[in-house]
SEDO-667925 format. One record per residue (C-alpha): x, y, z; residue in three letters. Coordinates in Angstrom, 3 decimals, always signed. Each point is the difference from the previous one (the first is absolute). Example, Ala and Ser with C-alpha at 12.3 -4.5 7.8 and 13.67 -1.06 7.14 Angstrom:
R        x        y        z  aa
R  +12.300   -4.500   +7.800 Ala
R   +1.370   +3.440   -0.660 Ser
This chain:
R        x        y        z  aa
R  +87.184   -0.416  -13.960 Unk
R   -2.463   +3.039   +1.428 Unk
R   -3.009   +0.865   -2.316 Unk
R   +0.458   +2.881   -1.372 Unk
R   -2.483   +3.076   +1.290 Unk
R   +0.422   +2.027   -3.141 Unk
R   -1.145   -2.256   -2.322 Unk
R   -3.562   -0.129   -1.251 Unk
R   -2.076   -2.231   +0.939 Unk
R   -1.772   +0.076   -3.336 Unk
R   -1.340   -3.802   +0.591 Unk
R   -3.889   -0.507   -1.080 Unk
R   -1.702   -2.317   +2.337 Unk
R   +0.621   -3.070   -1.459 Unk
R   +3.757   +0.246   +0.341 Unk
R   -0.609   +1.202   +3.797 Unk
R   -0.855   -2.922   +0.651 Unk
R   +3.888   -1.165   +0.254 Unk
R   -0.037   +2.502   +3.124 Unk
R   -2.031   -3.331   +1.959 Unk
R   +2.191   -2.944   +0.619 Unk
R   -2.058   -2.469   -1.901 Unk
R   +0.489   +2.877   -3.493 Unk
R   +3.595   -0.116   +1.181 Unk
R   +0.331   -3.857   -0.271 Unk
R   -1.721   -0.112   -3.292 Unk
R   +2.442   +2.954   -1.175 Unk
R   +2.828   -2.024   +1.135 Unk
R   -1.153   -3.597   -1.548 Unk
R   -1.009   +1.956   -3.135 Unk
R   +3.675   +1.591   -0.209 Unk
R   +1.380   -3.929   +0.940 Unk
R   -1.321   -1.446   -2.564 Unk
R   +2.038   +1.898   -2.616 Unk
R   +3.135   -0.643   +1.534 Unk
R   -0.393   -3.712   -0.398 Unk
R   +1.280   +0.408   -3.559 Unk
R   +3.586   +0.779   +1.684 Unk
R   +0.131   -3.900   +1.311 Unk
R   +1.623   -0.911   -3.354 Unk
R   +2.849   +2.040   +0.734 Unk
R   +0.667   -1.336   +3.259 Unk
R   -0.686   -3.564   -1.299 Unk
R   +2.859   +0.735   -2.771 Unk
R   +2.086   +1.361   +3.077 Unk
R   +0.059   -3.458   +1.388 Unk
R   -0.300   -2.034   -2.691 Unk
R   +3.458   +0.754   -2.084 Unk
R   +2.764   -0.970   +2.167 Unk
R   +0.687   +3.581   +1.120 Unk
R   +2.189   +1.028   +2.787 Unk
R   -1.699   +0.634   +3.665 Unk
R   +1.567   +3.820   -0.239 Unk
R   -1.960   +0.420   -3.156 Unk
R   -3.029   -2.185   +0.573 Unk
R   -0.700   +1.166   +3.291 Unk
R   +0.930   +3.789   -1.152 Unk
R   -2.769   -0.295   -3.091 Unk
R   -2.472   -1.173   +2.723 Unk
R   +0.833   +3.303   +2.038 Unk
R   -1.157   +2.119   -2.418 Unk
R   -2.973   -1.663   -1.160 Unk
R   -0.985   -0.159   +3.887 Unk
R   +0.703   +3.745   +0.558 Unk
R   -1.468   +0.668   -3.666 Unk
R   -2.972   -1.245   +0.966 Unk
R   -0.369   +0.786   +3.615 Unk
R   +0.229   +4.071   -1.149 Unk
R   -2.322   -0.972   -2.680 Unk
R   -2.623   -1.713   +2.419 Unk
R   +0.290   +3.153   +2.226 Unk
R   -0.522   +2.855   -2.491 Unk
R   -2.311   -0.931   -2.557 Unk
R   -3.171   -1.411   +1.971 Unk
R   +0.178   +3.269   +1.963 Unk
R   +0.374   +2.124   -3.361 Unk
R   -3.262   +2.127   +0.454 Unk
R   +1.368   +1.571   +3.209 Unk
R   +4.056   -0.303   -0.505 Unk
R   +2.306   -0.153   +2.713 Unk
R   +2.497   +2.812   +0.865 Unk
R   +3.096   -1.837   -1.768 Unk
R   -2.146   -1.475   -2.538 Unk
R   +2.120   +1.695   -3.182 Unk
R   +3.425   -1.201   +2.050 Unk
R   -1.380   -3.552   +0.020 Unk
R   -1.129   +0.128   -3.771 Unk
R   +3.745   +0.949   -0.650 Unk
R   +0.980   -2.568   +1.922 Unk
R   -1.620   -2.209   -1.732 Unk
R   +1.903   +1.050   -3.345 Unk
R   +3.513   -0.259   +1.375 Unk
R   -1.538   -3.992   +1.261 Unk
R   -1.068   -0.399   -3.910 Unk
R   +2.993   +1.670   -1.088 Unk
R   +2.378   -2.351   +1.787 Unk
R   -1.372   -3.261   -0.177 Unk
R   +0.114   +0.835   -4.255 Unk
R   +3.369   +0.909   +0.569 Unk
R   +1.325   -2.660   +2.222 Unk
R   -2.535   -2.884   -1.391 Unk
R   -1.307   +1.050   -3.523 Unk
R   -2.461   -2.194   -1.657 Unk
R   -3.781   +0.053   -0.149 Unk
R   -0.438   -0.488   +3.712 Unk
R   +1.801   +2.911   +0.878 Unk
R   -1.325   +2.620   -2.456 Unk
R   -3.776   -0.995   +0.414 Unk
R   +0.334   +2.041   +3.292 Unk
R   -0.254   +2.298   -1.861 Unk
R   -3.698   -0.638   -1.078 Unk
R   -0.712   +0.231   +3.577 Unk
R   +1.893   +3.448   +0.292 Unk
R   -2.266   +1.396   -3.359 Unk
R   -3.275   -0.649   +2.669 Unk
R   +1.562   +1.567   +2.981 Unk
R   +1.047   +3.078   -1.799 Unk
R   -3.549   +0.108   -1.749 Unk
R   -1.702   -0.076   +3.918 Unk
R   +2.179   +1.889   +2.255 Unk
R   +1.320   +2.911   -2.417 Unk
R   -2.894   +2.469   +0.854 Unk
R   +1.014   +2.298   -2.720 Unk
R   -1.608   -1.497   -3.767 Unk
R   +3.062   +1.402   -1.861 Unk
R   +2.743   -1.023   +2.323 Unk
R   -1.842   -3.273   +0.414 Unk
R   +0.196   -0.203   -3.994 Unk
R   +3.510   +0.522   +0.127 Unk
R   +0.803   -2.636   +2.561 Unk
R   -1.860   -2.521   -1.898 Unk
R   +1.855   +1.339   -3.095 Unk
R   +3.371   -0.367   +1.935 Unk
R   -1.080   -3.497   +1.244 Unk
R   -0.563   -1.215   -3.783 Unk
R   +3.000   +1.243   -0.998 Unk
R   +1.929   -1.966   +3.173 Unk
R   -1.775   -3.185   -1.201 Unk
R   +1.312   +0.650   -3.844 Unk
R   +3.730   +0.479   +0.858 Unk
R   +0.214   -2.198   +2.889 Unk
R   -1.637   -2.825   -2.361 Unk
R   +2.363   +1.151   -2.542 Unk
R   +3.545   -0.389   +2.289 Unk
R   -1.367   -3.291   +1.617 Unk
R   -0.521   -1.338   -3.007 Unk
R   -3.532   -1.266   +0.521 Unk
R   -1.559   -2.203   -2.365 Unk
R   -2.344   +2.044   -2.926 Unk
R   -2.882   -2.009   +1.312 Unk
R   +0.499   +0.807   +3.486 Unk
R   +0.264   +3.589   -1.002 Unk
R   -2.871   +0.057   -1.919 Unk
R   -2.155   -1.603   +2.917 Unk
R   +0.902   +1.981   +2.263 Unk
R   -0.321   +3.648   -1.804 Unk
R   -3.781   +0.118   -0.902 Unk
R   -0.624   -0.132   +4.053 Unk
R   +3.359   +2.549   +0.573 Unk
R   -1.949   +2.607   -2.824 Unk
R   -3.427   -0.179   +1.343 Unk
R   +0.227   -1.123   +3.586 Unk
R   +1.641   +3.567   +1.330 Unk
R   -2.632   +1.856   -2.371 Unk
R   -2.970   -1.727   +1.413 Unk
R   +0.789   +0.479   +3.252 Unk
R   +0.323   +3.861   -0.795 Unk
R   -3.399   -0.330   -1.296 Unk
R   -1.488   -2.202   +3.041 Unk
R   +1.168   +2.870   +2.466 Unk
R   -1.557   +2.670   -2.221 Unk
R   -3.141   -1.657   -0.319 Unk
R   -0.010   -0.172   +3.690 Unk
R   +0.808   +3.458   +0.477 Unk
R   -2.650   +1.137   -2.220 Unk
R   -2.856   -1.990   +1.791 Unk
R   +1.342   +1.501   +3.134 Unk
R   -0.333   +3.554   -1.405 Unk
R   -3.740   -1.211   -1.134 Unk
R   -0.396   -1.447   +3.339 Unk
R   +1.154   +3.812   +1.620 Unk
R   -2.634   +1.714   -2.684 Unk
R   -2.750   -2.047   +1.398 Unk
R   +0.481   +0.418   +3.828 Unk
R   +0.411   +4.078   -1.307 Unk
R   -3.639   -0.099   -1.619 Unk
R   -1.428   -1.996   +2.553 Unk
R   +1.476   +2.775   +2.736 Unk
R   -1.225   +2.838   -1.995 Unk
R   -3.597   -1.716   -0.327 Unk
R   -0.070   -0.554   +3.189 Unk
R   +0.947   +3.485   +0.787 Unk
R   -2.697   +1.152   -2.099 Unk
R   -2.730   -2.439   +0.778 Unk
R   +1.074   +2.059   +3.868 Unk
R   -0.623   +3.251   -1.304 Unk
R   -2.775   -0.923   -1.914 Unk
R   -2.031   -2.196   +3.298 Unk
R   +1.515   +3.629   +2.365 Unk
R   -1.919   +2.297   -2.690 Unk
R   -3.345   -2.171   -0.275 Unk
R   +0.158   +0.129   +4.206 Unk
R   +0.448   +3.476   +0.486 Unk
R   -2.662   +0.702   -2.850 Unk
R   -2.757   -2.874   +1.751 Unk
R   +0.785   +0.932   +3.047 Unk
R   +0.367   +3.176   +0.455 Unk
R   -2.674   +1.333   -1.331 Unk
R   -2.409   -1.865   +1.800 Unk
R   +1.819   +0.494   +3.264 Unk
R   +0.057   +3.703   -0.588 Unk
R   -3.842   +0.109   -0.625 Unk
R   -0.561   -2.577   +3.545 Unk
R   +2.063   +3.198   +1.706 Unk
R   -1.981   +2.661   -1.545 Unk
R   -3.681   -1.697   +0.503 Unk
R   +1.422   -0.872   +3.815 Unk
R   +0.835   +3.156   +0.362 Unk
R   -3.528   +1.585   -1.423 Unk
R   -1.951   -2.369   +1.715 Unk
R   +1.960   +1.214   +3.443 Unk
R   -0.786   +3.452   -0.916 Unk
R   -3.847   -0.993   -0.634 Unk
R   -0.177   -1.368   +3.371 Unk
R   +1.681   +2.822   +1.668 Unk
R   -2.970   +2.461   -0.531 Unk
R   -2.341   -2.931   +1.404 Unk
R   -1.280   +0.540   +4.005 Unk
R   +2.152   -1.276   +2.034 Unk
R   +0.271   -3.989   +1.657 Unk
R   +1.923   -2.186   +0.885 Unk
R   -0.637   -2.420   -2.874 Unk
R   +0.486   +2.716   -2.759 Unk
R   +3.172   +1.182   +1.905 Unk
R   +0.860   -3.850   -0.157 Unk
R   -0.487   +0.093   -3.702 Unk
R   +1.634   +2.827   -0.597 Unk
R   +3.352   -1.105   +1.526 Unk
R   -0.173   -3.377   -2.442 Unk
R   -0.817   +1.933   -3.022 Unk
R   +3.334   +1.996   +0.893 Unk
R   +1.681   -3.121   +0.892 Unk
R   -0.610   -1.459   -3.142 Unk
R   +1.084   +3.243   -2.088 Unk
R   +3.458   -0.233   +2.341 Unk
R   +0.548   -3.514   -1.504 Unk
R   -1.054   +0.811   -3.674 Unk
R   +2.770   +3.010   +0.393 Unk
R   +2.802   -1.775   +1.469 Unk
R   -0.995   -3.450   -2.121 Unk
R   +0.365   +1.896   -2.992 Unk
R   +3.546   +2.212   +1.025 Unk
R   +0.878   -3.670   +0.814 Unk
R   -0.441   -1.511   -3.389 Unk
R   +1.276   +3.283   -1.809 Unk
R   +3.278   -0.230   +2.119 Unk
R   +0.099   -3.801   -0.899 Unk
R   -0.723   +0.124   -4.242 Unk
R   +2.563   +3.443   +0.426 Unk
R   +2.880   -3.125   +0.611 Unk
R   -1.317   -1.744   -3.161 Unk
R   -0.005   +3.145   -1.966 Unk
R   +3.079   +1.158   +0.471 Unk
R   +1.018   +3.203   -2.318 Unk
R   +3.192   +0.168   -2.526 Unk
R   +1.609   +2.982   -1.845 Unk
R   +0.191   -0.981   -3.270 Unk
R   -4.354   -0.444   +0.436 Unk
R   -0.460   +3.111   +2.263 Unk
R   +1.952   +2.083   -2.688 Unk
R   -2.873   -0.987   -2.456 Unk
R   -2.694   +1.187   +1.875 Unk
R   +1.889   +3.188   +1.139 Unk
R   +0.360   +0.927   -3.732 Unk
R   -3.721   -0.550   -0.520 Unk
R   -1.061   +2.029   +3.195 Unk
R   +2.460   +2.974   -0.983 Unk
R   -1.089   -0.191   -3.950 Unk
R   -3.859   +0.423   +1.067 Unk
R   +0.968   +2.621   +2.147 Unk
R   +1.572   +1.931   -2.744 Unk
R   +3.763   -0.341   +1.917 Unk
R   +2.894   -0.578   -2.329 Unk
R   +1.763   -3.317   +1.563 Unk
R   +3.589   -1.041   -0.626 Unk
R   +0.980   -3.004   +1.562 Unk
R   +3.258   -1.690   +0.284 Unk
R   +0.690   -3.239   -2.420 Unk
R   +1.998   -1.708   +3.298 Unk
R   -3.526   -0.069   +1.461 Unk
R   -0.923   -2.513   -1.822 Unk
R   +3.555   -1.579   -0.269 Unk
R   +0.488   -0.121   +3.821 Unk
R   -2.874   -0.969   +1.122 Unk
R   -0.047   -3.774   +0.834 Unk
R   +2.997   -0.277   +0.772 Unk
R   +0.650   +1.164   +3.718 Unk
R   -2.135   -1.088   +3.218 Unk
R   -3.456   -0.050   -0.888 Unk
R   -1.015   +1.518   +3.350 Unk
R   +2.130   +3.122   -0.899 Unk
R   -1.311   +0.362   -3.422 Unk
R   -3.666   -0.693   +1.384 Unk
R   +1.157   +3.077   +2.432 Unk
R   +0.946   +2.073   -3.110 Unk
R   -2.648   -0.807   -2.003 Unk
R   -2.533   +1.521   +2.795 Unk
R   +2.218   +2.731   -0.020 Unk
R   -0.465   +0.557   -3.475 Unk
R   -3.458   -0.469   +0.361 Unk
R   -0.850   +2.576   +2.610 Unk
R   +2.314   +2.531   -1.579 Unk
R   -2.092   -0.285   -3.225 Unk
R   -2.819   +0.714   +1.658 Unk
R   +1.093   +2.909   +1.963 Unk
R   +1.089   +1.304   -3.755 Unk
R   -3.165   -0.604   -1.213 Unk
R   -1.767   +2.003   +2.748 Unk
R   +1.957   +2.441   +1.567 Unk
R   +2.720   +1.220   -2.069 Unk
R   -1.296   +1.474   -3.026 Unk
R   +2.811   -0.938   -1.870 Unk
R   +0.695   -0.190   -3.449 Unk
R   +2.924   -2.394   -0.295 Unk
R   +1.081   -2.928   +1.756 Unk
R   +3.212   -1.695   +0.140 Unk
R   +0.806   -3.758   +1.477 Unk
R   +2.805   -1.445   +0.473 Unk
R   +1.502   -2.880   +1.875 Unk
R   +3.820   -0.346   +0.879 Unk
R   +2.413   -2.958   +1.426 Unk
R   +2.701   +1.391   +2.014 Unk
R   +2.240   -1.627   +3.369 Unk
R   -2.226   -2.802   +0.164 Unk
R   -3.565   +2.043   +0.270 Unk
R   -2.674   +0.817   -2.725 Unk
R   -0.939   +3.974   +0.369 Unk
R   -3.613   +0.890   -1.828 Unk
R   -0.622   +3.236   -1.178 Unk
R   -3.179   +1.884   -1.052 Unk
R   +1.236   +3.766   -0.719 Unk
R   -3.409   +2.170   -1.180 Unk
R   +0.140   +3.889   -0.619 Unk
R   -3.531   +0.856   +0.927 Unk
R   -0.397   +2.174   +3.570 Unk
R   +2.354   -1.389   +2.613 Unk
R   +0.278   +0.880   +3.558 Unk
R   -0.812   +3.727   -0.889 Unk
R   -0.500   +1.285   +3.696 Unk
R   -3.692   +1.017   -0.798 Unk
R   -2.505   -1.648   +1.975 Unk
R   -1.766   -0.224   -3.110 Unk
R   +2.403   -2.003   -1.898 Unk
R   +1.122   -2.179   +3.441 Unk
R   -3.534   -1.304   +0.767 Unk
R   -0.333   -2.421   -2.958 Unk
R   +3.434   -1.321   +1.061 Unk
R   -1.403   -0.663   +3.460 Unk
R   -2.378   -1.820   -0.731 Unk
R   +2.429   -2.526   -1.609 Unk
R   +1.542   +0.019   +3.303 Unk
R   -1.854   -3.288   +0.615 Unk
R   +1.327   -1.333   -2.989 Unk
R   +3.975   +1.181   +0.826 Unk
R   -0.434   -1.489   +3.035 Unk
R   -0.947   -3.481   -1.471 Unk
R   +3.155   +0.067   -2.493 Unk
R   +2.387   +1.050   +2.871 Unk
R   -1.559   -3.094   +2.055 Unk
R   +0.254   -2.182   -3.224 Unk
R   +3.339   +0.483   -0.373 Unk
R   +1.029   -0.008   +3.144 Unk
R   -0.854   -3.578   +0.208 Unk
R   +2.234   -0.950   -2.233 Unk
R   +3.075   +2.092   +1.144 Unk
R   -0.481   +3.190   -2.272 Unk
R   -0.418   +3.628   +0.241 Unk
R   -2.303   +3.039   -1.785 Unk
R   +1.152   +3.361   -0.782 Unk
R   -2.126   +3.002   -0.851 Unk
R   +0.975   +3.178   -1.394 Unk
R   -0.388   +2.860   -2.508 Unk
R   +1.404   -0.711   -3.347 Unk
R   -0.368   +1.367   -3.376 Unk
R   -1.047   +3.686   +1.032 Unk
R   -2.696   -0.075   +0.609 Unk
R   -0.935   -3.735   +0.581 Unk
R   +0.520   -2.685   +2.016 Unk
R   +2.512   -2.937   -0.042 Unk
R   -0.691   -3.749   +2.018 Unk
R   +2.625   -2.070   +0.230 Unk
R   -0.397   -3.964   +1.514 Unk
R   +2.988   -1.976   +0.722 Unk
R   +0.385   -3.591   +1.354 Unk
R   +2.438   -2.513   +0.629 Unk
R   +0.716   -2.155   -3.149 Unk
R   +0.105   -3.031   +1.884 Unk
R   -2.216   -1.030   +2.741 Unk
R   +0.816   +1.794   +3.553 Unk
R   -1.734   -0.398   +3.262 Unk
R   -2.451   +2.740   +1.076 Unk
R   +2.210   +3.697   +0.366 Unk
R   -1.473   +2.542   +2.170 Unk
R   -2.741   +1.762   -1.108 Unk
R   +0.702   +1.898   -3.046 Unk
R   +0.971   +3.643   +0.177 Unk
R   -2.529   +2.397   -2.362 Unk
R   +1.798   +3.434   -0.369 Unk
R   -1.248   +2.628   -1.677 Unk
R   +0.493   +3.605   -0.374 Unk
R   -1.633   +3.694   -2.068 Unk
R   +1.174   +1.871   -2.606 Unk
């Protein structure tokens, strides 16, 4: 039988341990054991004078019985392919030998069926019902085989509450593995925040005091520069500047590295865009799928569109003299398109009006390299007459790097 690849593999990590061979041995012995209650049938097979045909045909199915039963139920936390087919089999086994044999040997297999059904149905209510079914087999095949009332009663306190307890076992297990699954989750999103917290404390300790080592360098460089000239002041001027150089590219070093650790998302950039638009006294509308979708695509496109977002904000903010501000964010043919629509001035041809939106070039530029990293595309373009309309788009699964990413724009 092939293990199945759809099934679960709900297992906490004590029953893993039947994925080593020394847990698989144990599973195995463990499973044995039980079936050493079926050598009193075979005993009674040999024992009263039957014929070879029917002794030898009663041994059959307690062999196969038990050699399905040995496979399936140590290897019940992660089932095989057939495993309902060999559970069935099992019940036509059960079935027959009560048929063809009768008496308490033959309808305590059924006790053993009760566990089976309790393990490998995955479902609790069909799992109920199979136990259910099994106690009902034992009743009416005790009943036609005219076992003995205190064989029958023996044997039905394990068929009622064998099947059950197994039902609960597995849950019980399943439930530690969800607990088990809630614990790595919290220790992930600790971690993830004990990141952001160590990449904020950095760039705060850091950076300030490498800013003021570039700025004192830089002072002390111009202090020597209106010295008379030598060769030792030139000298000391050139290490002064040397050191500056460092402190500037040490600190775009570090900024580029904590930018990896604080990486931006929708549903948190939306927050701060409806603060920033509030105190600037811009009605802002934003989209309830922003918060929805984000999350759940590539987290380097929605770290792409949350820059976007971002930067668009700001340009609102500063240039656009808007009064209203409308964001949305849409799932279409496999890509996630972000749109900030304003009405404020647009691309009016004045060069009045086009020189604020100029000097956001810088920051256009940045979002078309963004997302042209990660495979999308920015569009410009007048929208809401007057105003001005930016729409992001990027691949909702991961892509490799498109070509650069087209920014088209055109006046009223």
């Amino acid at each position: 039988m092939d293990r199945t690849d759809a099934a679960e593999d709900f297992r906490p990590r004590g029953a893993r341990g039947y994925d080593s061979p020394a847990g698989r041995i144990i599973g195995y012995v463990f499973t044995g054991v039980w079936l050493l209650y079926l050598i009193g049938p075979v005993v009674d097979l040999f024992t009263r004078h039957h014929s070879a045909l029917y002794t030898w045909g009663g041994l059959a199915i307690i062999v196969v019985f038990s050699a399905i039963y040995l496979i399936l139920v140590p290897n019940w936390p992660k089932p095989y392919r057939h495993t309902l087919v060999g559970l069935g089999a099992l019940a036509v086994l059960a079935a027959a030998a009560c048929v063809l044999y009768g008496g308490s040997g033959a309808v305590a297999l059924w006790i053993f069926m009760g566990s089976a059904s309790g393990l490998l149905v995955p479902d609790r209510r069909w799992a109920a019902r199979a136990v259910a079914a099994c106690i009902v087999c034992y009743v009416v095949f005790s009943a036609t085989g005219h076992v003995s009332s205190t064989d029958f009663l023996s044997n039905l306190l394990p068929v009622l509450f064998i099947g059950f307890a197994m039902i609960g076992l597995r849950r019980q297990l399943q439930l530690t593995h969800e607990l088990e699954r809630a614990r790595e989750e919290v220790a992930q999103l600790a971690a993830s925040e004990e990141r952001l917290r160590l990449a904020r404390d950095m760039h705060d300790l850091t950076g300030q005091s490498l800013s003021m080592i570039t700025l004192k360098s830089e002072l002390a460089a111009r202090l020597l520069g209106r010295l008379p000239g030598s060769t030792e002041r030139d000298r000391v001027q050139d290490e002064i500047e040397q050191v500056a150089d460092v402190s500037r590219q040490t600190l775009r070093d570090i900024r580029e590295a904590i930018s990896g650790y604080r990486r931006p998302t929708l549903a948190v950039e939306v927050i701060t865009a409806r603060t920033a638009l509030a105190s600037a006294g811009i009605a802002a509308r934003d989209e309830a799928d922003l918060m929805v979708l984000s999350g759940t695509f590539d987290p380097d496109a929605e770290a792409a569109l949350a820059w976007c977002l971002r930067e668009a904000v700001t340009n609102v903010v500063r240039h656009s003299g808007a009064q209203n501000c409308v964001i949305s964010l849409t799932s279409r043919a496999g890509a996630m398109s972000l749109t900030v629509r304003d009405d404020g001035k647009g691309l009016a041809d004045s060069a009045a009006t086009r020189a604020p939106r100029d000097r956001a070039g810088s920051g256009l530029h940045g979002m078309s390299e963004r997302l042209s990293a990660v495979g999308g595309t920015l569009e410009l373009r007048p929208d809401l007459r007057p105003g001005f309309c930016l729409i992001a788009t990027v691949p909702a699964t991961p892509l490799a790097p498109a070509s650069p990413a087209q920014v088209t724009s055109s006046s009223l």
